[in-house]
NUNUDO-121127 format. One record per residue (C-alpha): y, z, x; residue in one letter. Coordinates in steps of 0.05 Angstrom, whole numbers, plus 5000, padded with zeros to 4 digits. Last residue first. Layout:
N
YZXa
...
***
This chain:
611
579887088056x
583087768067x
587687988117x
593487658085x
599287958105x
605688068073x
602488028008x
604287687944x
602287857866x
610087847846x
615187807899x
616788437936x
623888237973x
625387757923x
625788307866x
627387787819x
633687797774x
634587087756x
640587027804x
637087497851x
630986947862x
636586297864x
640786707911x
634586767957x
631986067958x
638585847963x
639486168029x
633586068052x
634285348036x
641185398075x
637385628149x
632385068142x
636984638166x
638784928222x
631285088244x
630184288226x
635384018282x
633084298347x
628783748362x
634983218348x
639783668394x
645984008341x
649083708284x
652584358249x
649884488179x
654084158109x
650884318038x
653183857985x
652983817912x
652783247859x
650382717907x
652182017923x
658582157967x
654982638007x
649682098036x
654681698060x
660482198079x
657582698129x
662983068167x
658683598176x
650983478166x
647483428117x
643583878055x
644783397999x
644083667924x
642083247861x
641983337793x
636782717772x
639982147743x
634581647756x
638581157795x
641081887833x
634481967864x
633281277880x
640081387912x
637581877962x
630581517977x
635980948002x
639581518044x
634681788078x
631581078094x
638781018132x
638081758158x
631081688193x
633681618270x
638382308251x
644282478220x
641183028181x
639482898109x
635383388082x
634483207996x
634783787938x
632383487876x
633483687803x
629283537749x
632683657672x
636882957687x
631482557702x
626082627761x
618482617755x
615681937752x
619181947823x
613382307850x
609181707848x
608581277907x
616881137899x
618281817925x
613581727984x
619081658036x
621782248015x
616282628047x
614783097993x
616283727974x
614684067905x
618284657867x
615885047793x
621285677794x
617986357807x
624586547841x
622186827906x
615486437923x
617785857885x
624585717920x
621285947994x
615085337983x
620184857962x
624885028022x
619084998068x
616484338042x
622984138049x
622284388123x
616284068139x
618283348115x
624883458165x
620783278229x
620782568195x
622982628127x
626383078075x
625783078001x
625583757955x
623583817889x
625684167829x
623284517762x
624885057709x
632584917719x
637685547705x
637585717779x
641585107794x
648985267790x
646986017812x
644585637875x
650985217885x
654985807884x
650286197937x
650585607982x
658185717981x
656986417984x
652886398044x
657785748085x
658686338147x
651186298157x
650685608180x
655785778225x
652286388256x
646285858267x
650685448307x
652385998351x
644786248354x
643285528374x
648485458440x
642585728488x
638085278459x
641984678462x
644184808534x
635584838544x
635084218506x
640083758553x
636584118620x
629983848593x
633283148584x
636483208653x
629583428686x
625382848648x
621183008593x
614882608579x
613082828654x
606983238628x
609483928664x
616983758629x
613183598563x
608284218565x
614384688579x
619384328537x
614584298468x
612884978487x
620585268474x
620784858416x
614485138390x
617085878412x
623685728375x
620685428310x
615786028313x
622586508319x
625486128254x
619586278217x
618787018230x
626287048203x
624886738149x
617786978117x
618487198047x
614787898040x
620088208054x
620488868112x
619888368179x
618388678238x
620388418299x
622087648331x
619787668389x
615887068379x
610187218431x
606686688467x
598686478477x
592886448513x
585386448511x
585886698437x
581687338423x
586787838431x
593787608409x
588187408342x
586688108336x
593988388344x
595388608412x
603088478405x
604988318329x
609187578328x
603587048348x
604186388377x
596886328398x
592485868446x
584785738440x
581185278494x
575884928449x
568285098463x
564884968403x
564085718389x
572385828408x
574585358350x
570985688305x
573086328321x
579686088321x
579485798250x
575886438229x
583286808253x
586986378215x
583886498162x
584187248160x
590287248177x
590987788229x
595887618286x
602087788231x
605787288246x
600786728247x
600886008289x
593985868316x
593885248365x
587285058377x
584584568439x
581183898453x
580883668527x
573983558512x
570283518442x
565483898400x
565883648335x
569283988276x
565983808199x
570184118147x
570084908116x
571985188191x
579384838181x
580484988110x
583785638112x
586585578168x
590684918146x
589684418198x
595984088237x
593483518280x
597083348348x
596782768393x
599683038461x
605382598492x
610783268509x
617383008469x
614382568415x
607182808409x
608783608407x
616583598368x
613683108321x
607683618313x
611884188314x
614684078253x
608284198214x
605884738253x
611885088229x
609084838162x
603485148180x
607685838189x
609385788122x
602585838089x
597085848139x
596385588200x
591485128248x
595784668301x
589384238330x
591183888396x
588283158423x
587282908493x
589083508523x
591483488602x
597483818593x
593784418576x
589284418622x
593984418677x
598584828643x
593985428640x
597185958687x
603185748661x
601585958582x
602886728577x
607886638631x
612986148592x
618785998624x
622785358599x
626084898631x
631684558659x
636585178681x
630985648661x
629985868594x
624486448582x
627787158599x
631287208522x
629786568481x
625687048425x
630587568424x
636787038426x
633586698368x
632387388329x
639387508343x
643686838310x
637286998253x
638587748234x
642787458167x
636487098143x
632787848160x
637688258132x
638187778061x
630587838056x
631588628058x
636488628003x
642888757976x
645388778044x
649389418073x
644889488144x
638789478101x
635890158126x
643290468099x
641790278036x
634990508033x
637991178061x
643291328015x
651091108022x
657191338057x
658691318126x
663491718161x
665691528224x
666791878289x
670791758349x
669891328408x
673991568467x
671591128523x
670991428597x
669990918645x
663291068687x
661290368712x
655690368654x
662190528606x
663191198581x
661291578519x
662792368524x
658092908467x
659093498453x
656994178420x
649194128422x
649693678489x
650092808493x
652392448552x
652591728524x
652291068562x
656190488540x
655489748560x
654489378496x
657589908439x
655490468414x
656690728341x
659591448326x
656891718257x
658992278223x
653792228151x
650192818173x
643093098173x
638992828120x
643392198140x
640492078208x
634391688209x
639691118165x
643791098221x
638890638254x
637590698338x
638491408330x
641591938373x
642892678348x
648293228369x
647093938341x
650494538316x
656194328272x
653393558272x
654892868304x
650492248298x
650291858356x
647591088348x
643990608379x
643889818376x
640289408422x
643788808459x
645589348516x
645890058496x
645290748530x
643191528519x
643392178553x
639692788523x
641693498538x
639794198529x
632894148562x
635694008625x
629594208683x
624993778638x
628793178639x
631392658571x
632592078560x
634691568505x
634590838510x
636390188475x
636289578521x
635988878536x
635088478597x
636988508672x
636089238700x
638889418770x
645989728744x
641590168698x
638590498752x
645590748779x
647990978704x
640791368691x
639891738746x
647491898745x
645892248673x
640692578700x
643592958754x
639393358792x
637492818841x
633392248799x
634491528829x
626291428827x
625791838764x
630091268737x
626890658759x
619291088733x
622591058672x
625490408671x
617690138700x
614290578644x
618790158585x
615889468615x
609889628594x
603689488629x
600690208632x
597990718686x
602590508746x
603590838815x
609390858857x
608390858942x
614890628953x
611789888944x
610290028876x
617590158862x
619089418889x
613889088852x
614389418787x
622189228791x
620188518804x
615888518741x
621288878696x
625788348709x
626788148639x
626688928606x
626388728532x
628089248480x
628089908447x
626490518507x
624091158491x
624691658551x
621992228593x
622792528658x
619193158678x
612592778690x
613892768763x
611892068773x
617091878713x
614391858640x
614591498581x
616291678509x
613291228477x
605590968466x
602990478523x
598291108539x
596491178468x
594590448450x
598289838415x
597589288472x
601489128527x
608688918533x
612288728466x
609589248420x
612989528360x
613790228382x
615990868343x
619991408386x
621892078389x
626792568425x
627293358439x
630793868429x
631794498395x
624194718403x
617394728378x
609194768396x
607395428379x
606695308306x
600994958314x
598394368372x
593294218315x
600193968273x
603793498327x
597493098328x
597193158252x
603792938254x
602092418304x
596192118257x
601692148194x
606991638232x
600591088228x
598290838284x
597090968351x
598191728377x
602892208422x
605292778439x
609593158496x
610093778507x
614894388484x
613595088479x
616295228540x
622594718532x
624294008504x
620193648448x
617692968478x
614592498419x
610691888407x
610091328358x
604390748354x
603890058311x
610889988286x
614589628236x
622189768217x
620490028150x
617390658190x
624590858214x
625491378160x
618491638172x
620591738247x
626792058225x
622392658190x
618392728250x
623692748304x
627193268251x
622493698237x
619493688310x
627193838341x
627294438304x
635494698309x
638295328303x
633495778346x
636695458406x
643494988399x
640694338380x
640293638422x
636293158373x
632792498380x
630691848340x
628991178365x
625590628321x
622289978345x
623589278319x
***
């Protein structure tokens, strides 16, 4: 998500703006919309600029060679509290302005804290949650920065990366970690913190790794890791081998492979500070509920895979919350007559919060009046901006073009939506909303398990990647997601893939199959699998290869195919994003078994901000 570099050199050894600005660039894969740096000492200062790692060097540059020093720390930012603009730009500062740090991560009861330093007289200039730590720590600041940090620590609930740094101690930089990873690389003449290794191999490959709970004391010749409470851990280097790319990919093949593998922590990301005991928490929307509940009809309007997001959520939408729902794509929404209607609103669905269709959808919507609402990943992106209201995935950067991850968070934030508006609506009672948030909580473990069967999926996907053609069969919420596995297949491997509703097999499609035509059929346990099952062996009547995704334990609809796939069987709603999870999968080993470059797939774009 963001990136964190820093250095502690011995002076005239060291230039902290070399290196902050050459580990920046190393981080830029990560995504980011803004970066900032503090460089320690006289002819330090702090900088800053939105955009693109070049507009703070030349920042840095028209400062000249006066600006430098040993030390200092650095930061790129991928928004999650307010938008992408110079003052919301890391490092932040205490009331003094001698205290600086970058900060990775949520900060859940960052509100509260706001309120309780603003009632000591505390004054705020952003809405980031990263300005609250600081200002947290300046507030328990007394010549000893590394106990500032410890005893404001103990009163944050969330997620954090951080590094600091103070004015009046130039020569040191105290770090910590909780659910955000950061590293201490360790030098001859200099210490350096990172939140990727990868920032730090131009300058050594010694490498000590954090864990959940430590806080670092870091100095040009030392550095002491201790827990928050102030047990001293001895953690002791490790070399690492490899080059920077490889590093940047946390030791996958690829970038796509990451970001499946990133999915038990992208749902935790995207759940974290919004699940109450029997509901969810959703502050973007609450203010609207009212209305919301009160539609008559909603309009999903996507593009690509996050329509078939859309998609799912529709089942999810009318069956658990009682609001009819119509999924549009974008890019034909504003092309076909819309009329003016109450209690009538648009859902946009985009990662990127530019789509250029997508975003013409919601300005159509908004000239005839519709309440607009957004599920978008990229904080103060245009569509973030123009829709009435919305929620954030949470779910970071993603380097392929291949949407997973991104996809999994929008199932989450649907889901998530699905219990707000259905628990406000009464659709949902308090037990059944209590059922789905347990299910939540326990999805990252049942996504880790999906993830444990890789090279068994990977097997059966070098089985089929010689075939010039499939299709994939799901129904009921699980229509989507074949469409989503045929969509990922052809995207990646180039290979010819449909979806349909398996129900509509017999209405054509099944002209198709014979033994050259493999299909790939979802059949979850669910209040579908019977009809599941009888499109399954119409499927094998015509001797197509066949391969069941179901789940474990499964013998009916496993016994009639030639390979199966087993998921966990987790709450009905919750269902699809663990069966998506093995069409990724295949999707990917199919593209590398034919020797693809899946994460840049020929003549696609990560976004399209083009019509």
């Amino acid at each position: 998500m963001c990136g964190i570099i820093g250095v502690v050199g011995e002076t005239n050894s060291t230039q902290a703006v070399d290196v902050l600005l050459s580990g920046l660039k190393a981080l830029e894969y990560r995504g980011y919309d803004s970066a900032g740096m503090f460089v320690a000492g006289p002819e330090g200062g702090l900088v800053k600029a939105v955009g693109e790692i070049v507009n703070l060097e030349e920042e840095v540059t028209s400062k000249g060679e006066a600006f430098a020093g040993p030390s200092g720390i650095a930061h790129t930012r991928w928004a999650t509290h307010g938008e992408p603009t110079v003052e919301n730009a890391h490092p932040h500062t205490d009331m003094t302005e001698q205290l600086h740090i970058v900060h990775n991560g949520i900060i859940e009861n960052y509100q509260s804290l706001k309120e309780g330093l603003s009632a000591q007289g505390m004054q705020f200039s952003t809405r980031t949650d990263t300005e609250v730590l600081a200002k947290l720590i300046g507030a328990h600041y007394e010549g000893d920065l590394l106990k500032a940090v410890r005893s404001a620590l103990t009163m944050v609930r969330g997620a954090y990366g951080l590094a600091a740094m103070h004015a009046a101690h130039p020569d040191e930089i105290v770090v910590a970690r909780l659910g955000s990873p950061i590293v201490i690389g360790v030098a001859e003449d200099a210490h350096y913190v990172a939140s990727d290794s990868s920032a730090l191999l131009p300058y050594t490959k010694r490498m000590v790794y954090l864990d959940d709970g430590d806080v670092a004391h870091l100095t040009a010749t030392s550095y002491h890791v201790a827990t928050l409470e102030g047990t001293a851990r001895e953690l002791a280097p490790e070399t690492i081998e490899g080059d920077t790319e490889a590093v940047q990919k946390g030791g996958f093949e690829h970038f796509m492979l990451k970001e499946i593998m990133e999915g038990p922590q992208v749902v935790r990301d995207t759940l974290r500070g919004r699940l109450l005991s029997d509901n969810a928490k959703l502050g973007g929307l609450e203010p609207l509920l009212p209305e919301i509940t009160s539609l008559k009809r909603l309009t999903i309007a996507a593009c690509g895979t996050a329509c078939l997001a859309g998609h799912t959520a529709r089942y999810w939408l009318e069956e658990y919350a009682g609001i009819p729902v119509e999924v549009e794509l974008a890019s034909e929404y504003r092309y076909k007559t819309n009329w003016p209607e109450k209690n009538h609103a648009l859902l946009a669905i985009t990662q990127s919060g530019e789509t250029a269709d997508t975003l013409a959808a919601v300005r159509e919507a908004k000239e005839l009046g519709m309440l607009t609402l957004g599920v978008v990943n990229v904080v103060g992106s245009t569509i973030a901006r123009e829709t009435d209201a919305g929620v954030y995935n949470h779910a970071g950067p993603e380097v392929a073009v291949a949407s997973t991850k991104a996809f999994i968070s929008q199932l989450v934030v649907l889901a998530l939506i699905t219990m707000l508006v259905g628990r406000e609506s009464k659709h949902l009672s308090r037990v059944q909303s209590a059922e789905l948030v347990d299910a939540l909580t326990a999805l990252p473990k049942a996504i880790e398990t999906v993830l444990k069967t890789a090279e068994q999926v990977k097997a059966v996907a070098e089985k089929y990647a010689q075939y010039e053609h499939m299709m994939f069969i799901g129904r009921h919420s699980h229509a989507p997601i074949a469409a989503e596995g045929a969509l990922k297949l052809k995207e990646i491997s180039y290979i010819h893939a449909e979806a349909y509703a398996a129900g509509e097999l017999k209405h054509g499609p099944i002209a198709l199959l014979d033994e050259n035509f493999p299909v790939l059929a979802l059949a979850p346990h669910d209040s579908v699998y019977e009809k599941t099952v009888s499109n399954i062996e119409e499927v094998k009547a015509r001797k197509a290869p066949l391969i069941v995704v179901v789940n474990k334990g499964d013998t009916e609809a496993a016994r009639l195919a030639d390979d199966v796939i087993e998921v966990p069987k987790v709450h009905p709603l919750l269902q699809p994003i663990i069966s998506v999870i093995p069409l990724h999968l295949f999707a990917y080993y199919v593209g590398t078994k034919k020797g693809f470059n899946v994460d840049r797939p020929r003549n696609l774009a990560k976004s399209v901000t083009v019509e």
